[in-house]
C-alpha positions as CSV (number, residue, x, y, z in Angstrom):
1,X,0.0,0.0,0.0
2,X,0.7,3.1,-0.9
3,X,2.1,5.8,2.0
4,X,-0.8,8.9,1.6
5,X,2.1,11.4,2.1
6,X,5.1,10.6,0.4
7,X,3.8,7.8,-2.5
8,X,6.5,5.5,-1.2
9,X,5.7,1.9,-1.9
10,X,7.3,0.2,1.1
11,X,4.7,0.4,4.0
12,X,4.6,-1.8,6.9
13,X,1.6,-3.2,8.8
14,X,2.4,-2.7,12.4
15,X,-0.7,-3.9,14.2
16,X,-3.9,-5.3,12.7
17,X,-7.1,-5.9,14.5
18,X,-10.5,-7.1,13.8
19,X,-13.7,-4.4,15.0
20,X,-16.5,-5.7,17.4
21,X,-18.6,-7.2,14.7
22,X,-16.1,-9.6,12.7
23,X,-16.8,-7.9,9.2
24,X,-13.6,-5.4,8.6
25,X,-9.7,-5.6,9.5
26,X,-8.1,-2.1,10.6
27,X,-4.6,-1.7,9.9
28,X,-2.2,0.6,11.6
29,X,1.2,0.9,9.0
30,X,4.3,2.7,9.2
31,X,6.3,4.2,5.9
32,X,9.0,2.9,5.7
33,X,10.5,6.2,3.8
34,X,8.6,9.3,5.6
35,X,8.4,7.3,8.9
36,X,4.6,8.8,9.2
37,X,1.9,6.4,10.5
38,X,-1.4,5.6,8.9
39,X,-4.4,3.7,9.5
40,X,-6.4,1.3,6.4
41,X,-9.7,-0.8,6.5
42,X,-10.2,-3.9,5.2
43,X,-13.6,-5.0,4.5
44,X,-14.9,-7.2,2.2
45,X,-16.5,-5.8,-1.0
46,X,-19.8,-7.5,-2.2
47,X,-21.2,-6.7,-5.2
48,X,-25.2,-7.6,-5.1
49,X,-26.5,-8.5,-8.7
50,X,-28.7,-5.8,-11.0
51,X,-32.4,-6.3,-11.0
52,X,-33.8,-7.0,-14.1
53,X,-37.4,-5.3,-14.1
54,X,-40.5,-6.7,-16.1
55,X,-40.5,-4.7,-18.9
56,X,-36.6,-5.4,-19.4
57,X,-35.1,-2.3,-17.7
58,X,-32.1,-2.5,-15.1
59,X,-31.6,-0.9,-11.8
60,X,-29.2,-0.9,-9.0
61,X,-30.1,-3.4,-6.4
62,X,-31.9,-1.6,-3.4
63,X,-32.0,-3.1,0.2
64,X,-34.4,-0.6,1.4
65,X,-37.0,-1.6,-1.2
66,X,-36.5,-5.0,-0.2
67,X,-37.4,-3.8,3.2
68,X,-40.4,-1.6,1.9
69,X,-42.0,-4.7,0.5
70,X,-41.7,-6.7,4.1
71,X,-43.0,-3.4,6.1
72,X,-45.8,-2.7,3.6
73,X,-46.9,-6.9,3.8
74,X,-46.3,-6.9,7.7
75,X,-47.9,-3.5,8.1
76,X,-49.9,-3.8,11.8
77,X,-48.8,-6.9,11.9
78,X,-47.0,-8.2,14.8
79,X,-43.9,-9.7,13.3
80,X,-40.6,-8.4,15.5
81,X,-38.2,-6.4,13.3
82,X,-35.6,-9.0,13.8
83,X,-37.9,-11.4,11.8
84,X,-37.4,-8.7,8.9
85,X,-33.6,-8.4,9.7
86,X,-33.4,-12.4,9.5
87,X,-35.7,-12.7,6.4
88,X,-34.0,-9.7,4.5
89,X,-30.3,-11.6,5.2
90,X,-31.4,-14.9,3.9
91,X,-32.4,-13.5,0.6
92,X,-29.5,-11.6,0.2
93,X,-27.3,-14.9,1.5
94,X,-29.2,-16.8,-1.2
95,X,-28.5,-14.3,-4.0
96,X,-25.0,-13.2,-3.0
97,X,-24.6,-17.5,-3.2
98,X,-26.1,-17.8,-6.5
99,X,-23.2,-15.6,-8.1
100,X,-25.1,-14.0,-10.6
101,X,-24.4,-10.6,-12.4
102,X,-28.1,-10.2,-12.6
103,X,-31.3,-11.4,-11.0
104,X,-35.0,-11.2,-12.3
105,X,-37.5,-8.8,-10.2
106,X,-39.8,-11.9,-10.4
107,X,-37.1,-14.5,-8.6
108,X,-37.0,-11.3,-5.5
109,X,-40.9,-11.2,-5.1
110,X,-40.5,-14.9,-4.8
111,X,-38.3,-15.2,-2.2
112,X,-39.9,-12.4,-0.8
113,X,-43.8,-14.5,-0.8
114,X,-41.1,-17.2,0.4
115,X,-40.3,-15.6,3.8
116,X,-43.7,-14.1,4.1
117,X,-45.1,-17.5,4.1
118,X,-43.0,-18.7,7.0
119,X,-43.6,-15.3,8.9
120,X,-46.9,-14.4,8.8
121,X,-50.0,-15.9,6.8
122,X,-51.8,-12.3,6.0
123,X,-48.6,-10.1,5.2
124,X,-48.3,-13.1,2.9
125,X,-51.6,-13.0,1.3
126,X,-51.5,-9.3,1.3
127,X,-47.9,-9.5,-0.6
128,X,-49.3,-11.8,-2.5
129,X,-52.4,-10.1,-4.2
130,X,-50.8,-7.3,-5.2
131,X,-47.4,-9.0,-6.1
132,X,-49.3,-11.5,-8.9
133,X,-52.1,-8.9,-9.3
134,X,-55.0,-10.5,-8.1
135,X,-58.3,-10.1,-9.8
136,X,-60.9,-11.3,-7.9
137,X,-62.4,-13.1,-4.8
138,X,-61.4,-16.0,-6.5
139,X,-57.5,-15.6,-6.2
140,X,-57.5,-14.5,-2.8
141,X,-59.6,-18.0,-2.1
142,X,-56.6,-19.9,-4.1
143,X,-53.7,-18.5,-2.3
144,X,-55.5,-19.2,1.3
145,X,-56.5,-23.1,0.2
146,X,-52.9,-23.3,-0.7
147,X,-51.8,-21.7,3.1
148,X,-54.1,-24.3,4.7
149,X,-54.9,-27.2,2.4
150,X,-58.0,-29.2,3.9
151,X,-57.1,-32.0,6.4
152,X,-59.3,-35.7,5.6
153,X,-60.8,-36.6,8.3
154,X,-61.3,-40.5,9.2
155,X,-64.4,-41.6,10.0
Protein backbone atom coordinates (compact mmCIF):
# COMPACT_ATOMS: atom_id res chain seq x y z
CA UNK A 1 0.00 0.00 0.00
CA UNK A 2 0.69 3.13 -0.89
CA UNK A 3 2.08 5.78 2.04
CA UNK A 4 -0.78 8.94 1.61
CA UNK A 5 2.12 11.41 2.14
CA UNK A 6 5.13 10.59 0.39
CA UNK A 7 3.82 7.78 -2.48
CA UNK A 8 6.46 5.55 -1.17
CA UNK A 9 5.70 1.93 -1.87
CA UNK A 10 7.28 0.21 1.15
CA UNK A 11 4.71 0.42 3.98
CA UNK A 12 4.57 -1.85 6.94
CA UNK A 13 1.61 -3.23 8.80
CA UNK A 14 2.40 -2.69 12.36
CA UNK A 15 -0.71 -3.92 14.16
CA UNK A 16 -3.85 -5.32 12.74
CA UNK A 17 -7.13 -5.86 14.50
CA UNK A 18 -10.49 -7.07 13.85
CA UNK A 19 -13.66 -4.42 14.98
CA UNK A 20 -16.48 -5.68 17.44
CA UNK A 21 -18.58 -7.19 14.71
CA UNK A 22 -16.11 -9.59 12.73
CA UNK A 23 -16.76 -7.95 9.16
CA UNK A 24 -13.58 -5.39 8.63
CA UNK A 25 -9.65 -5.55 9.52
CA UNK A 26 -8.07 -2.14 10.61
CA UNK A 27 -4.58 -1.70 9.94
CA UNK A 28 -2.20 0.55 11.57
CA UNK A 29 1.16 0.93 9.00
CA UNK A 30 4.27 2.71 9.23
CA UNK A 31 6.34 4.23 5.92
CA UNK A 32 8.98 2.93 5.65
CA UNK A 33 10.52 6.17 3.79
CA UNK A 34 8.62 9.26 5.55
CA UNK A 35 8.36 7.29 8.94
CA UNK A 36 4.58 8.77 9.17
CA UNK A 37 1.89 6.35 10.46
CA UNK A 38 -1.37 5.62 8.85
CA UNK A 39 -4.41 3.71 9.50
CA UNK A 40 -6.43 1.28 6.43
CA UNK A 41 -9.67 -0.78 6.53
CA UNK A 42 -10.17 -3.87 5.19
CA UNK A 43 -13.59 -5.05 4.50
CA UNK A 44 -14.86 -7.21 2.17
CA UNK A 45 -16.54 -5.76 -1.04
CA UNK A 46 -19.78 -7.55 -2.22
CA UNK A 47 -21.18 -6.72 -5.23
CA UNK A 48 -25.17 -7.58 -5.08
CA UNK A 49 -26.53 -8.49 -8.71
CA UNK A 50 -28.69 -5.84 -10.99
CA UNK A 51 -32.39 -6.28 -10.96
CA UNK A 52 -33.81 -6.95 -14.10
CA UNK A 53 -37.36 -5.31 -14.13
CA UNK A 54 -40.50 -6.68 -16.15
CA UNK A 55 -40.53 -4.69 -18.91
CA UNK A 56 -36.56 -5.43 -19.37
CA UNK A 57 -35.07 -2.29 -17.74
CA UNK A 58 -32.13 -2.47 -15.08
CA UNK A 59 -31.61 -0.88 -11.80
CA UNK A 60 -29.22 -0.95 -8.97
CA UNK A 61 -30.09 -3.42 -6.38
CA UNK A 62 -31.88 -1.64 -3.41
CA UNK A 63 -32.00 -3.13 0.24
CA UNK A 64 -34.37 -0.60 1.42
CA UNK A 65 -36.96 -1.60 -1.23
CA UNK A 66 -36.45 -4.98 -0.18
CA UNK A 67 -37.36 -3.83 3.22
CA UNK A 68 -40.36 -1.57 1.87
CA UNK A 69 -41.97 -4.74 0.51
CA UNK A 70 -41.73 -6.66 4.13
CA UNK A 71 -42.96 -3.41 6.07
CA UNK A 72 -45.83 -2.70 3.57
CA UNK A 73 -46.88 -6.87 3.77
CA UNK A 74 -46.26 -6.89 7.66
CA UNK A 75 -47.94 -3.51 8.14
CA UNK A 76 -49.90 -3.83 11.80
CA UNK A 77 -48.77 -6.87 11.89
CA UNK A 78 -47.03 -8.21 14.75
CA UNK A 79 -43.85 -9.65 13.28
CA UNK A 80 -40.60 -8.43 15.51
CA UNK A 81 -38.21 -6.43 13.28
CA UNK A 82 -35.59 -8.96 13.78
CA UNK A 83 -37.89 -11.38 11.84
CA UNK A 84 -37.43 -8.72 8.94
CA UNK A 85 -33.57 -8.43 9.72
CA UNK A 86 -33.37 -12.38 9.53
CA UNK A 87 -35.69 -12.68 6.35
CA UNK A 88 -34.02 -9.73 4.47
CA UNK A 89 -30.28 -11.59 5.23
CA UNK A 90 -31.42 -14.89 3.89
CA UNK A 91 -32.36 -13.48 0.62
CA UNK A 92 -29.46 -11.57 0.21
CA UNK A 93 -27.25 -14.90 1.45
CA UNK A 94 -29.16 -16.76 -1.19
CA UNK A 95 -28.51 -14.25 -3.99
CA UNK A 96 -24.96 -13.20 -2.98
CA UNK A 97 -24.63 -17.51 -3.18
CA UNK A 98 -26.14 -17.82 -6.51
CA UNK A 99 -23.24 -15.61 -8.06
CA UNK A 100 -25.10 -13.96 -10.61
CA UNK A 101 -24.36 -10.58 -12.39
CA UNK A 102 -28.06 -10.15 -12.56
CA UNK A 103 -31.29 -11.37 -11.02
CA UNK A 104 -34.95 -11.19 -12.32
CA UNK A 105 -37.51 -8.77 -10.22
CA UNK A 106 -39.82 -11.94 -10.38
CA UNK A 107 -37.14 -14.50 -8.63
CA UNK A 108 -37.02 -11.30 -5.48
CA UNK A 109 -40.91 -11.24 -5.13
CA UNK A 110 -40.50 -14.85 -4.85
CA UNK A 111 -38.26 -15.23 -2.19
CA UNK A 112 -39.91 -12.44 -0.78
CA UNK A 113 -43.81 -14.50 -0.81
CA UNK A 114 -41.14 -17.24 0.42
CA UNK A 115 -40.34 -15.59 3.80
CA UNK A 116 -43.72 -14.09 4.05
CA UNK A 117 -45.11 -17.49 4.14
CA UNK A 118 -43.01 -18.68 6.98
CA UNK A 119 -43.59 -15.27 8.86
CA UNK A 120 -46.93 -14.42 8.81
CA UNK A 121 -50.00 -15.86 6.80
CA UNK A 122 -51.78 -12.32 6.01
CA UNK A 123 -48.63 -10.11 5.19
CA UNK A 124 -48.27 -13.14 2.93
CA UNK A 125 -51.61 -12.96 1.30
CA UNK A 126 -51.48 -9.26 1.33
CA UNK A 127 -47.86 -9.53 -0.62
CA UNK A 128 -49.26 -11.83 -2.49
CA UNK A 129 -52.40 -10.11 -4.18
CA UNK A 130 -50.82 -7.34 -5.20
CA UNK A 131 -47.41 -9.03 -6.07
CA UNK A 132 -49.33 -11.50 -8.88
CA UNK A 133 -52.12 -8.87 -9.26
CA UNK A 134 -55.03 -10.53 -8.09
CA UNK A 135 -58.29 -10.12 -9.80
CA UNK A 136 -60.94 -11.28 -7.92
CA UNK A 137 -62.36 -13.12 -4.81
CA UNK A 138 -61.42 -16.01 -6.47
CA UNK A 139 -57.52 -15.57 -6.16
CA UNK A 140 -57.46 -14.49 -2.75
CA UNK A 141 -59.56 -18.00 -2.13
CA UNK A 142 -56.61 -19.91 -4.13
CA UNK A 143 -53.73 -18.49 -2.26
CA UNK A 144 -55.53 -19.18 1.33
CA UNK A 145 -56.54 -23.11 0.19
CA UNK A 146 -52.89 -23.31 -0.67
CA UNK A 147 -51.80 -21.68 3.07
CA UNK A 148 -54.09 -24.34 4.71
CA UNK A 149 -54.87 -27.24 2.43
CA UNK A 150 -57.97 -29.20 3.87
CA UNK A 151 -57.13 -32.03 6.41
CA UNK A 152 -59.29 -35.72 5.65
CA UNK A 153 -60.82 -36.61 8.32
CA UNK A 154 -61.35 -40.50 9.19
CA UNK A 155 -64.41 -41.60 10.04
Amino acid sequence: MKCPFCSADDTQVIDSRVNDEGDSIRRRRRCAECDKRFTTYETAELHLPQVVKQNGTREEFNREKLRSSFTRALHKRPVPTEYVDRAIEHILQKILGQGEREIMARALGESVMHELKAMDKVAYIRFASVYRSFQDVDDFNNVIRDLDPPTHKKS
